[in-house]
N, C-alpha and C positions, 0 to 999 in steps of 0.2 A: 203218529200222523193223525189230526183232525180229521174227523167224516161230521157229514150231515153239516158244511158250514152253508151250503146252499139252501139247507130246507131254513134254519135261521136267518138267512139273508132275505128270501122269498117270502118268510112272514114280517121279517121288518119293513120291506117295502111296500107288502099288503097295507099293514096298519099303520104307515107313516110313522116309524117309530126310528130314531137316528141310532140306535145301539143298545147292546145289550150285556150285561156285566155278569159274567157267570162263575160265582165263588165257590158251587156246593163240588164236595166229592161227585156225588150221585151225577150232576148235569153235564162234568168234567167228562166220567166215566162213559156218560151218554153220547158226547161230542170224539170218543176214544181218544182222547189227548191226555197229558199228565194231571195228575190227579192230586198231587202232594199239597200241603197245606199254604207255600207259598208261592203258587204260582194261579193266577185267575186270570180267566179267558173272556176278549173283549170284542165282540163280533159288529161289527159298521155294516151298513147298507151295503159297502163293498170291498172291505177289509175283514180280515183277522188278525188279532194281536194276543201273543201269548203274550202275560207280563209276569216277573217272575223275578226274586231274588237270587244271590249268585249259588245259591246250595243247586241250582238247577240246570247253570248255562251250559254243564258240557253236554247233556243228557238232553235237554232242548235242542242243542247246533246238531247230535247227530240224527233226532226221530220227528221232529216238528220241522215241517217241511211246507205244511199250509197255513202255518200261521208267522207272522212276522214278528219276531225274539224283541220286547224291549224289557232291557234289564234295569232294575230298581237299586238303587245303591244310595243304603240307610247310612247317615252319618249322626254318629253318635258322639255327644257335645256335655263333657261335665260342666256344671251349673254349683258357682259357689255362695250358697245362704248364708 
């Protein structure tokens, strides 16, 4: 479960800033949401979005409850030289 999306929220509105993109371990771990390599957390003026590939989605549906799940699905295309 995501904590502190308020105090991110309340500084984005302070400084007029539309969102924030948070990739690192450390800031993941700061926000207590998942932490793994493919998932990055995207905080709006008045959203939250966990975004996240599928190695994640069950583990997301059942502990991520403040943030809104959108899943990523890479398609991968051979290319003949």
């Amino acid at each position: 479960m995501a904590k502190r999306i308020d105090i991110v929220q309340n500084y984005l509105k302070e400084k007029n800033i539309d969102a924030l993109l948070l990739k690192s371990k450390t800031m993941k771990k700061w926000m207590s949401t998942m932490t793994g390599s493919g998932c990055k957390i995207l905080i709006t003026q008045s959203k939250g979005y966990l975004i996240l590939d599928g190695r994640y989605l069950t583990e997301a549906k059942e502990t991520e409850f403040d943030l809104e799940i959108v899943l990523i699905i890479l398609i991968q295309q051979a290319v003949t030289i």
